[in-house]
N, C-alpha and C positions, 0 to 999 in steps of 0.2 A: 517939924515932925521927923522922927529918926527914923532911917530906913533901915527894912533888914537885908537887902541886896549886900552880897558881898563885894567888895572894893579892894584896894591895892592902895596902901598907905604912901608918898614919898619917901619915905625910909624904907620900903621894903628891898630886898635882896632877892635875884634871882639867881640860879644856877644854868650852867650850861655844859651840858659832858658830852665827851666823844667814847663809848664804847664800845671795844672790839673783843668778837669771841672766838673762838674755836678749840677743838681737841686736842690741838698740837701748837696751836700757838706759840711760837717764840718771841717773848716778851722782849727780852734785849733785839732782835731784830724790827719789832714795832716800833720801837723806842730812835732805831736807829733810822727807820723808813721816815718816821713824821716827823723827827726833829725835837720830839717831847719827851719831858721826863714825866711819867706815868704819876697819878696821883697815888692811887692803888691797881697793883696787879695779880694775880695768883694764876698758878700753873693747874691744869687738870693733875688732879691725884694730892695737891696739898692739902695738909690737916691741917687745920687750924681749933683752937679752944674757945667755944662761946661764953660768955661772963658766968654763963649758971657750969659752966664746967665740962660741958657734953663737948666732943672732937666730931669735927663737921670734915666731910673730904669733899675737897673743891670736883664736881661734876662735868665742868666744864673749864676751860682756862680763860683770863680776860685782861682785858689793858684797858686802861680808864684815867682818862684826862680829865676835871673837873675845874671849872672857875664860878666863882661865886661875884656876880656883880649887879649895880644896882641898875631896879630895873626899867630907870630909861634911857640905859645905856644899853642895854640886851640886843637891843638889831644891831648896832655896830660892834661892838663884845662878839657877837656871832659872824659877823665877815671878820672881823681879825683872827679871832679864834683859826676859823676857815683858810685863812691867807696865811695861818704856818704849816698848814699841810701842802709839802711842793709834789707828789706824786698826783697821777693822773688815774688811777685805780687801788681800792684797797685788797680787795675780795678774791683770796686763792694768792693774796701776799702773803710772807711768813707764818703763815697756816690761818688768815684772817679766814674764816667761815661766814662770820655776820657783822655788818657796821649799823652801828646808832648814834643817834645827836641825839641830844636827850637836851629837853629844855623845861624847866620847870621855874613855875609861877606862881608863887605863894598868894592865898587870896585872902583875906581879913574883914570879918563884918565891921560894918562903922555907920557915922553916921551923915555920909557925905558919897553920891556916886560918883565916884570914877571909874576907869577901863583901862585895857592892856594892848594894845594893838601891835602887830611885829609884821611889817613888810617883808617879805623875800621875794625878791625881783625871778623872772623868768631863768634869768644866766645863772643864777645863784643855785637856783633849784636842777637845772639841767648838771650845774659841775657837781652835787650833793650827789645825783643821780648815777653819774657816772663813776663817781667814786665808790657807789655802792650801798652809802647811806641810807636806814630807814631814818623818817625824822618822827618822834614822840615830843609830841608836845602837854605838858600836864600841869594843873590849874589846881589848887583846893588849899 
């Protein structure tokens, strides 16, 4: 009997991003605090041109680190991810305003249940905490 629960295929891929906002943001300074080269970043007050043609002005500024990996590798993917940021605060760094981990989990009907579980240990959560991080986690 085929179920219509949604499931997570072995080939699936998950993501895992670090996003950092603020007004004033200095991107080469984020870049230089965590050790990463930004996947996409943009500065408050950039224009940019969407596909149909209209000019968007960036609102806010942001720095975004993105890895794409599979996902029963995602809790460890996420402590490494983690283990290249060597500071002990982001928030009121080079104009950081707001931090996020952004984790997302693709989920796929099929015809077979499985599940997605992701541990994050107590110390794990308190050092996210401290850094400033909100954590989103999101499913669909």
């Amino acid at each position: 009997m085929m179920s219509s629960e949604p499931h997570l295929t072995s080939d699936n891929f998950c993501s895992i991003a670090i996003y950092l906002y603020g007004n004033s943001i200095s991107l080469e300074s984020v870049s230089a605090l965590l050790g990463l080269t930004p996947t996409r970043s943009r500065n408050r007050g950039d224009v940019r041109v969407t596909s149909s043609g209209s000019e968007v002005v960036q609102k806010i500024g942001f720095w975004e680190y993105r890895v794409k990996v599979n996902v029963d590798q995602a809790s460890s993917s996420l402590f490494e991810l983690m283990d290249l940021v060597k500071c002990d605060s982001l928030l009121g760094q080079a104009g950081i305003e707001k931090a996020e981990l952004d984790i997302f989990v693709p989920l796929e009907s099929g015809d077979s249940e499985s599940g997605f579980s992701m541990e994050m240990p107590s110390g794990f959560l308190a050092r996210l905490s401290k850094l400033g991080f909100d954590v989103v986690v999101t499913s669909r």
